[in-house]
PDB file as gemmi writes it, atoms N, CA and C in Angstrom:
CRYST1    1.000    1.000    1.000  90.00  90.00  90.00 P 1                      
ATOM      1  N   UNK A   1     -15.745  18.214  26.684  1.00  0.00           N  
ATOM      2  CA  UNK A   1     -16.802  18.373  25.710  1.00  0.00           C  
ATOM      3  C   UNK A   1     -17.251  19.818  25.727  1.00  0.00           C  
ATOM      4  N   UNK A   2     -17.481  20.510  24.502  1.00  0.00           N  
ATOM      5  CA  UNK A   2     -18.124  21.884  24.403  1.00  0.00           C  
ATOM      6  C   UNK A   2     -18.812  21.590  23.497  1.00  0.00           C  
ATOM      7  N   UNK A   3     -19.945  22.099  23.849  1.00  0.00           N  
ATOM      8  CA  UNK A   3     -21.216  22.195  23.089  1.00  0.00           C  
ATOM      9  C   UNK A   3     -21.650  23.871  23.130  1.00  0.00           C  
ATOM     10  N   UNK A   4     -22.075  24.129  21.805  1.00  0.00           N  
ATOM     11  CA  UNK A   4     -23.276  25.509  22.163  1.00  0.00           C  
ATOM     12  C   UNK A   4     -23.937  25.288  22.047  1.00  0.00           C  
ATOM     13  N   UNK A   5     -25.421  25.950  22.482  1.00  0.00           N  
ATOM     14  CA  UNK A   5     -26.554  26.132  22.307  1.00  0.00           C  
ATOM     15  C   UNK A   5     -26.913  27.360  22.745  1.00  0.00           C  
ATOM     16  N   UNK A   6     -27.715  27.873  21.547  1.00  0.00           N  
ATOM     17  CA  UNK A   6     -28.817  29.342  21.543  1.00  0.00           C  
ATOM     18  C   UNK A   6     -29.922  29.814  21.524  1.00  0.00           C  
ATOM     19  N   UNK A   7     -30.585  30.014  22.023  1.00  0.00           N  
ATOM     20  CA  UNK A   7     -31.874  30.478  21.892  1.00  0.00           C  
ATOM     21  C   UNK A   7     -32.433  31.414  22.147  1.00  0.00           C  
ATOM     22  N   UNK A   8     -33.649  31.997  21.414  1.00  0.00           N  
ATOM     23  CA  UNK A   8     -33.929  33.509  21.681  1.00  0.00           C  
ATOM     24  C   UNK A   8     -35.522  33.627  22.177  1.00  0.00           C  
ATOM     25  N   UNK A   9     -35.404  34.707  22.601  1.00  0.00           N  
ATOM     26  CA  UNK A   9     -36.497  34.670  23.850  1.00  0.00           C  
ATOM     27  C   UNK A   9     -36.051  35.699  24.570  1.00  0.00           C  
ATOM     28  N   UNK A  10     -37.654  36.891  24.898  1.00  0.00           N  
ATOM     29  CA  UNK A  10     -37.147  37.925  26.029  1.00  0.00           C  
ATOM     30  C   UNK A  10     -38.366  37.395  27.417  1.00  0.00           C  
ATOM     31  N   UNK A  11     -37.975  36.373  27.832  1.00  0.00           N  
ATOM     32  CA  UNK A  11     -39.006  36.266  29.089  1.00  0.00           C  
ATOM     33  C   UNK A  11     -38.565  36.315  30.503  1.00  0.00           C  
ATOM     34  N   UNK A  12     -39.615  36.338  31.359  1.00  0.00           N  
ATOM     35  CA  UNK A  12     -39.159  37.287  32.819  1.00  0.00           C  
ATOM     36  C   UNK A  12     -38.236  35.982  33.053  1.00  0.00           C  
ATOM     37  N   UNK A  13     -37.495  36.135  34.349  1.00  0.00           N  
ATOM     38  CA  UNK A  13     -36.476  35.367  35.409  1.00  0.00           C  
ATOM     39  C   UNK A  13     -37.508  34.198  35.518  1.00  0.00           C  
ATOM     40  N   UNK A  14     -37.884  33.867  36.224  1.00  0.00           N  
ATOM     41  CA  UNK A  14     -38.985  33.055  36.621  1.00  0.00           C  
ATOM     42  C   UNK A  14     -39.483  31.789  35.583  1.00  0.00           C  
ATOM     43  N   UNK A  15     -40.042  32.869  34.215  1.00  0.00           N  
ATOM     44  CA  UNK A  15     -40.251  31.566  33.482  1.00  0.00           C  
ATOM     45  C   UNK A  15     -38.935  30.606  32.675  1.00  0.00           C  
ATOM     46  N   UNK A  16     -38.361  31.691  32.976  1.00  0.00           N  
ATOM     47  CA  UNK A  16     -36.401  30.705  32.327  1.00  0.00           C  
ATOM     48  C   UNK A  16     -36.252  29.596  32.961  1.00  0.00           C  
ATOM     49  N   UNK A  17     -36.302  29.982  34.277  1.00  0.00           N  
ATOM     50  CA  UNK A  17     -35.812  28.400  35.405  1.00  0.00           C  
ATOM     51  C   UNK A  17     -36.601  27.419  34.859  1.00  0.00           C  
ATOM     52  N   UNK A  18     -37.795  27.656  34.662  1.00  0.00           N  
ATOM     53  CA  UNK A  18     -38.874  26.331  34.130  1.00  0.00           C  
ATOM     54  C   UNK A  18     -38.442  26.077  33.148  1.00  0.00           C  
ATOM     55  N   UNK A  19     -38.040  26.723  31.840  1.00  0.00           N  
ATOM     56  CA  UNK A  19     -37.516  26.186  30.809  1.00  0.00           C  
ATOM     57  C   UNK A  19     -36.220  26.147  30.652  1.00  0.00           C  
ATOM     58  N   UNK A  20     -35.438  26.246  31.601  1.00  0.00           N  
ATOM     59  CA  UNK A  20     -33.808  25.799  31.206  1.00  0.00           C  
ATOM     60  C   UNK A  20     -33.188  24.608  32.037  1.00  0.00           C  
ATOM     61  N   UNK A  21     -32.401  24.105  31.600  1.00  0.00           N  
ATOM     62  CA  UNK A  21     -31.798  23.344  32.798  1.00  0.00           C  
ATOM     63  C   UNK A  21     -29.961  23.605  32.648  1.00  0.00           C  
ATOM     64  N   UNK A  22     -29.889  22.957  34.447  1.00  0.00           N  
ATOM     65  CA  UNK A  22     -28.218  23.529  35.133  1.00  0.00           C  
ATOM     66  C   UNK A  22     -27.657  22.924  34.520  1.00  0.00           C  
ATOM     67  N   UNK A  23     -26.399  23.078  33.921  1.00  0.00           N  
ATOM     68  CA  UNK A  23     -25.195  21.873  34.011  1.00  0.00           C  
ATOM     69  C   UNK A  23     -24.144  22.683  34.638  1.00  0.00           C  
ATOM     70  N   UNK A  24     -23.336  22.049  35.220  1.00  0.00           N  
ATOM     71  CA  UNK A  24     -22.162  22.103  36.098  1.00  0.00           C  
ATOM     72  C   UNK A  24     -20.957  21.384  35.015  1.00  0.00           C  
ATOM     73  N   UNK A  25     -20.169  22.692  35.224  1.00  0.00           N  
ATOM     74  CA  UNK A  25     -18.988  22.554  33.709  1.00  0.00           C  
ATOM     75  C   UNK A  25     -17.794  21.815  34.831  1.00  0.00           C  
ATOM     76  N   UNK A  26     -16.959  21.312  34.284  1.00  0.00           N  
ATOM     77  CA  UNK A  26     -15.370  20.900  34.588  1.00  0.00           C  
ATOM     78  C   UNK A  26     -14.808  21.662  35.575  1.00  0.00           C  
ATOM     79  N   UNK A  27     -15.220  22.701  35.363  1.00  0.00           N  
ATOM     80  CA  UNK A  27     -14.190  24.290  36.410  1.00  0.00           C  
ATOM     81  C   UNK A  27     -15.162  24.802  37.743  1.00  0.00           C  
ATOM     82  N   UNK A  28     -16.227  24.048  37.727  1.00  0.00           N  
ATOM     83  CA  UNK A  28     -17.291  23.943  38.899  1.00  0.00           C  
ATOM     84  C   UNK A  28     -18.085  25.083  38.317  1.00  0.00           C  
ATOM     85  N   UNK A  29     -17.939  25.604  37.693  1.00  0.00           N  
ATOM     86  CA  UNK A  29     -19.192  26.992  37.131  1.00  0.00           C  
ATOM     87  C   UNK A  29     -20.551  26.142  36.332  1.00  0.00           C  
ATOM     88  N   UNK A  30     -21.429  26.894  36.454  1.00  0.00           N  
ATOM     89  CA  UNK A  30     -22.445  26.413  36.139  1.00  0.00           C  
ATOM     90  C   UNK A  30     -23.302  27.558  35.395  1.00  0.00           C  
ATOM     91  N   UNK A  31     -24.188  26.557  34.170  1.00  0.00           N  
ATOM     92  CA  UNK A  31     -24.632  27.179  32.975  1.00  0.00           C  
ATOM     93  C   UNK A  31     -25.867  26.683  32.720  1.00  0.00           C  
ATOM     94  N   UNK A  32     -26.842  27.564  32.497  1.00  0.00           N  
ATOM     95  CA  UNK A  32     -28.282  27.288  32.382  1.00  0.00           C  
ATOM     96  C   UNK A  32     -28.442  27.302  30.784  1.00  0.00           C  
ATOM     97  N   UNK A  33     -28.968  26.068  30.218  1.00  0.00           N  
ATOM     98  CA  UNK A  33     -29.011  26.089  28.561  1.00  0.00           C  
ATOM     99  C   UNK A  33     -30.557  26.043  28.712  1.00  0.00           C  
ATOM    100  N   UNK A  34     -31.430  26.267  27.750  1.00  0.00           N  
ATOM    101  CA  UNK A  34     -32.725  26.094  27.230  1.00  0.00           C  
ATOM    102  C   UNK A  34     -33.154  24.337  27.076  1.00  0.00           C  
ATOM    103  N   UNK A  35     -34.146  23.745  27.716  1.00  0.00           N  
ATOM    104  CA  UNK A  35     -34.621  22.679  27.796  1.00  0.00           C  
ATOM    105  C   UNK A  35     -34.770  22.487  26.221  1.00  0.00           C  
ATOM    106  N   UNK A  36     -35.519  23.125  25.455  1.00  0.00           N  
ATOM    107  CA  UNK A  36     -35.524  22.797  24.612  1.00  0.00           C  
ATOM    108  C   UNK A  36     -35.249  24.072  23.202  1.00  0.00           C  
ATOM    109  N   UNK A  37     -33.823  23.900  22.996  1.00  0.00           N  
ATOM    110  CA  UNK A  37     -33.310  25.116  22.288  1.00  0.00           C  
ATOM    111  C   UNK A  37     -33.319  24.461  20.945  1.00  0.00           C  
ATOM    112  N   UNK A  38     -33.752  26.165  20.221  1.00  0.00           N  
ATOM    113  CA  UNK A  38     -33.701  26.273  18.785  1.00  0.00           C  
ATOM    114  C   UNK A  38     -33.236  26.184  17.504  1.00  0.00           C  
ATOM    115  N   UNK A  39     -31.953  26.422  17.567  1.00  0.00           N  
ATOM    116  CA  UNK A  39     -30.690  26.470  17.546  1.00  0.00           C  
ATOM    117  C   UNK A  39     -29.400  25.933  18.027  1.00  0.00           C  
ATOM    118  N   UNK A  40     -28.334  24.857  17.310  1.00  0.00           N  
ATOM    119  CA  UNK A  40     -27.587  24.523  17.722  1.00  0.00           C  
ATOM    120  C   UNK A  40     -26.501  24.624  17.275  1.00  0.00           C  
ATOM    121  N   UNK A  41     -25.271  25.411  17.774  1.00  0.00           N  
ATOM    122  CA  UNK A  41     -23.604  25.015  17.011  1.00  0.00           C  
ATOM    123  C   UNK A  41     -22.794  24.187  17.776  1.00  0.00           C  
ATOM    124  N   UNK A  42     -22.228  22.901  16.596  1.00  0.00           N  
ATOM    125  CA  UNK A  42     -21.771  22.548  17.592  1.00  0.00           C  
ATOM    126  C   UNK A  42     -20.324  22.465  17.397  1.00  0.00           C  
ATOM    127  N   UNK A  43     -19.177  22.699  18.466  1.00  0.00           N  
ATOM    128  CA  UNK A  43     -18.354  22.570  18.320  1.00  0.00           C  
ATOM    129  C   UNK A  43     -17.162  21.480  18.023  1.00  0.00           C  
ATOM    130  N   UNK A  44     -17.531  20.541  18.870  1.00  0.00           N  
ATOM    131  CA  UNK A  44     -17.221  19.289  18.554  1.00  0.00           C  
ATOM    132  C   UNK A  44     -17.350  18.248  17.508  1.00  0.00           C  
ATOM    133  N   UNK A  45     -16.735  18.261  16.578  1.00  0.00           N  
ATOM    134  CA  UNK A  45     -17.345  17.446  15.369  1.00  0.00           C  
ATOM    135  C   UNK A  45     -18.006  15.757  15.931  1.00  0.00           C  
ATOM    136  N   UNK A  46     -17.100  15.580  17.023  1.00  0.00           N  
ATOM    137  CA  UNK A  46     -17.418  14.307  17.129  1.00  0.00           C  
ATOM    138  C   UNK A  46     -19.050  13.871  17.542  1.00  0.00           C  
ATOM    139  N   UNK A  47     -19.789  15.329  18.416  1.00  0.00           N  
ATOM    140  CA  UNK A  47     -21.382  14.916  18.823  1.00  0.00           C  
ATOM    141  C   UNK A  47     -22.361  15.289  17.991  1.00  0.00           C  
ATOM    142  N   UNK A  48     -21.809  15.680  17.036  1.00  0.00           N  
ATOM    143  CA  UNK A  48     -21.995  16.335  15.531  1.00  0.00           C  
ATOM    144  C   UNK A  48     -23.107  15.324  14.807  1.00  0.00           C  
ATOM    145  N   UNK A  49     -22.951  14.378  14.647  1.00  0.00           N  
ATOM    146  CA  UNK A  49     -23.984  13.056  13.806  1.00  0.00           C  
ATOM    147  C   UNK A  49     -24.601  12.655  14.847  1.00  0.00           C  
ATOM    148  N   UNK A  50     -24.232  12.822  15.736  1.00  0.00           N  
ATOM    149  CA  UNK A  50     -25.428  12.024  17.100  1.00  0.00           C  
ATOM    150  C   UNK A  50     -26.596  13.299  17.326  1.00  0.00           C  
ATOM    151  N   UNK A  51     -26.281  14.289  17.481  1.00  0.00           N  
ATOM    152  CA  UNK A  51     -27.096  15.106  17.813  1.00  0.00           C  
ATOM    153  C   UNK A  51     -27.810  15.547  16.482  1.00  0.00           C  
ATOM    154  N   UNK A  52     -27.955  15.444  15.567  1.00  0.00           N  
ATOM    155  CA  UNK A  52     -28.327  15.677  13.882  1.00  0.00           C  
ATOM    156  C   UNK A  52     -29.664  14.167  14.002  1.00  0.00           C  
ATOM    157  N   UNK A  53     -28.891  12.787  14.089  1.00  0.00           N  
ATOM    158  CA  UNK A  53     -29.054  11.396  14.331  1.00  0.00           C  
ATOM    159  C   UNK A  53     -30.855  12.179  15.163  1.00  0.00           C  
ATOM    160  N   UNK A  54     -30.464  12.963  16.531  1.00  0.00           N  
ATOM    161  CA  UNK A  54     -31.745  12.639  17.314  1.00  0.00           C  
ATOM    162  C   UNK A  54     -32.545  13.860  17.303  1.00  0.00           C  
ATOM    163  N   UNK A  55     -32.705  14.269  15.600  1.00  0.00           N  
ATOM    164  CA  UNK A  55     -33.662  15.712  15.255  1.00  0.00           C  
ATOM    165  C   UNK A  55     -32.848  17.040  15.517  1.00  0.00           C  
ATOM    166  N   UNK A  56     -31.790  17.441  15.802  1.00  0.00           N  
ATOM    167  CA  UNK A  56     -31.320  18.717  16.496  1.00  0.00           C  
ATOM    168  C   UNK A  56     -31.639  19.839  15.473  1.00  0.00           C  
ATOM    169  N   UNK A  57     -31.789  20.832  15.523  1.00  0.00           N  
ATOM    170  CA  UNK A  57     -31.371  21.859  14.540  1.00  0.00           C  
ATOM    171  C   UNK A  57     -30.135  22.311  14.711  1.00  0.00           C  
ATOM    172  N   UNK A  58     -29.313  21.592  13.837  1.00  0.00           N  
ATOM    173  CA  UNK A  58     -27.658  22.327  13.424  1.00  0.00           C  
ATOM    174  C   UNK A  58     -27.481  23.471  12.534  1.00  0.00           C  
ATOM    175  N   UNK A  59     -26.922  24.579  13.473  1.00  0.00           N  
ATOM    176  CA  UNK A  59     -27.002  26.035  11.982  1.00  0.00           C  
ATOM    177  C   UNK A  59     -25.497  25.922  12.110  1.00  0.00           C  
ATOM    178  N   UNK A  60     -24.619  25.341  13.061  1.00  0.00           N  
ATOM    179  CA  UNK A  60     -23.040  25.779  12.669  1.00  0.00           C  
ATOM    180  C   UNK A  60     -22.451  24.113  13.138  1.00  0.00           C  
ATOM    181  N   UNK A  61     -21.220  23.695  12.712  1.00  0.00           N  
ATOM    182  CA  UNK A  61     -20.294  22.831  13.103  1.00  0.00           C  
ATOM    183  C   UNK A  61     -18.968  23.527  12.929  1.00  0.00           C  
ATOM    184  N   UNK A  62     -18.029  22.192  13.553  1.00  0.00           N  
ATOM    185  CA  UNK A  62     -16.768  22.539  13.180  1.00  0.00           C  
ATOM    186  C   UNK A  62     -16.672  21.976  11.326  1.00  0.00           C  
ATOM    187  N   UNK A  63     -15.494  22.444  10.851  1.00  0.00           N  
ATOM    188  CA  UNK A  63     -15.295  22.427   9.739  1.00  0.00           C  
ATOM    189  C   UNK A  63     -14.610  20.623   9.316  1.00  0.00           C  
ATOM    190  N   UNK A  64     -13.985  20.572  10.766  1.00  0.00           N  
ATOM    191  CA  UNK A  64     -13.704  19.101  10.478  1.00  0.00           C  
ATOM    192  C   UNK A  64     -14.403  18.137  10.175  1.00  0.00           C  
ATOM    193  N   UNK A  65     -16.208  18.069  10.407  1.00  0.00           N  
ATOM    194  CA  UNK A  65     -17.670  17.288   9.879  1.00  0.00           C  
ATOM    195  C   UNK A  65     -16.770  16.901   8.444  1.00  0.00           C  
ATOM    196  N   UNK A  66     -15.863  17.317   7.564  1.00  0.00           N  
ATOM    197  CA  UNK A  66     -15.976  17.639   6.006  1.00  0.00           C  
ATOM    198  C   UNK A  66     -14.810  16.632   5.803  1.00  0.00           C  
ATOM    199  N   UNK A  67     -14.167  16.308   7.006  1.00  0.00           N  
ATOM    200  CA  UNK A  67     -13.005  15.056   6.998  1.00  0.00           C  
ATOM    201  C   UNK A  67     -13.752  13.845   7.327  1.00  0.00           C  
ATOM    202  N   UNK A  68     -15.057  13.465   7.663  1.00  0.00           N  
ATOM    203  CA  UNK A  68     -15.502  12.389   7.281  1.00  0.00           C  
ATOM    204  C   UNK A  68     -16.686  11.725   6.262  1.00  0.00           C  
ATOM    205  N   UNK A  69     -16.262  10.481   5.634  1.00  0.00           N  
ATOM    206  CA  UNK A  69     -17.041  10.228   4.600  1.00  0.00           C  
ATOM    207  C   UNK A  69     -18.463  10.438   5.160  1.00  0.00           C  
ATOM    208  N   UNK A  70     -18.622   9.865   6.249  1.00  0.00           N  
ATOM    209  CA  UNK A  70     -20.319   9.723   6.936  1.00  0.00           C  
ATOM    210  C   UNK A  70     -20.839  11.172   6.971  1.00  0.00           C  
ATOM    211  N   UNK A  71     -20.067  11.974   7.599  1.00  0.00           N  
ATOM    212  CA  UNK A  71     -20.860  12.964   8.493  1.00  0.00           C  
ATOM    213  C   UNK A  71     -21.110  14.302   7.212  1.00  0.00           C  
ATOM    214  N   UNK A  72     -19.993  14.632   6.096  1.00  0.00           N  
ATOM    215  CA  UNK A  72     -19.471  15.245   4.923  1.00  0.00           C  
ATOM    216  C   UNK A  72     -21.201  15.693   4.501  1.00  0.00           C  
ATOM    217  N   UNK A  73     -21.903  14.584   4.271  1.00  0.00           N  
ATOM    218  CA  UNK A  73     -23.234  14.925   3.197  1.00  0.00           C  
ATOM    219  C   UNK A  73     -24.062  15.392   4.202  1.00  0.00           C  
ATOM    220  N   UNK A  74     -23.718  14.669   5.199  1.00  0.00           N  
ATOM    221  CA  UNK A  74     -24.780  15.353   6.026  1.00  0.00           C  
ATOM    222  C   UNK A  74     -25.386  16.676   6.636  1.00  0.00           C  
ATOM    223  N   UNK A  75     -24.004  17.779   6.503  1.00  0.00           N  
ATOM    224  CA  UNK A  75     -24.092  19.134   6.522  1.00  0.00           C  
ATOM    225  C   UNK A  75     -23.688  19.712   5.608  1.00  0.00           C  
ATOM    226  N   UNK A  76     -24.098  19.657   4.575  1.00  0.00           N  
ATOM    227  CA  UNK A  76     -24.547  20.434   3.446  1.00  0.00           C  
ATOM    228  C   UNK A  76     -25.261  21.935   3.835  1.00  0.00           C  
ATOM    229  N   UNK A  77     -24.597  22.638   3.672  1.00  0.00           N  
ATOM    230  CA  UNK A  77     -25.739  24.034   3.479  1.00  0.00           C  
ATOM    231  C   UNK A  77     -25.414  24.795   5.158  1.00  0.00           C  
ATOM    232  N   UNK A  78     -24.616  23.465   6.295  1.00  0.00           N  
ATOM    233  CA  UNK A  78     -24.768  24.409   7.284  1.00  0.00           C  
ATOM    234  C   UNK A  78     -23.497  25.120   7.282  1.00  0.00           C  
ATOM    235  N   UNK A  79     -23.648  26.089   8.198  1.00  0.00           N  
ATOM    236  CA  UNK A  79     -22.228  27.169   8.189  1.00  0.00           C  
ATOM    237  C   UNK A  79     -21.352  26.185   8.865  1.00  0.00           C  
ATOM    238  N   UNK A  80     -19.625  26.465   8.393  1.00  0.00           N  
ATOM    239  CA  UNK A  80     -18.994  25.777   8.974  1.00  0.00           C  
ATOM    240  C   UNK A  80     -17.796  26.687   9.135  1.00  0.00           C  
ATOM    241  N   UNK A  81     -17.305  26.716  10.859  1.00  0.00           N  
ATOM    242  CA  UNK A  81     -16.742  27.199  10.987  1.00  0.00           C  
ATOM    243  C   UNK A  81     -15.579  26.437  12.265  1.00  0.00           C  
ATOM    244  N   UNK A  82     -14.509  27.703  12.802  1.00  0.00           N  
ATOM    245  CA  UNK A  82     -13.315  26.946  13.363  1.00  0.00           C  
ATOM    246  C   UNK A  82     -12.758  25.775  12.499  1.00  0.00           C  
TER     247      UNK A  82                                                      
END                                                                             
């Protein structure tokens, strides 16, 4: 699974940890995303309607969203790319 998420913000070290949380990727590296980020692309078409489904802000998908009848209307207007 790949997901992005972005968010902008210039705040000290300190207050990040409070607002981000760890995940631990496949390759044992580990990535601090924003608890609650602004911005979302997502790469995966497939978490694409679930994450839309539970409020997300989607500014990018994959282009494949446009190969299904369901998901097609639903991103209208967002950038679509890969």
């Amino acid at each position: 699974m790949l997901l992005v998420l972005a968010a902008c913000g210039n705040q000290g070290e300190k207050n990040n940890k409070a607002e981000t949380k760890s995940y631990k990727m496949d390759d044992g590296k580990t990535v601090d995303i924003p608890k609650d980020p602004k911005r979302i692309a997502v790469v995966a078409p497939t978490y694409a309607g679930g994450l839309k489904k539970l409020g997300a802000n989607i500014v990018a998908v994959n282009q494949q969203v446009d190969q299904s009848k369901v998901l097609k209307d639903k991103f209208e207007g967002v950038t679509k790319n890969w």
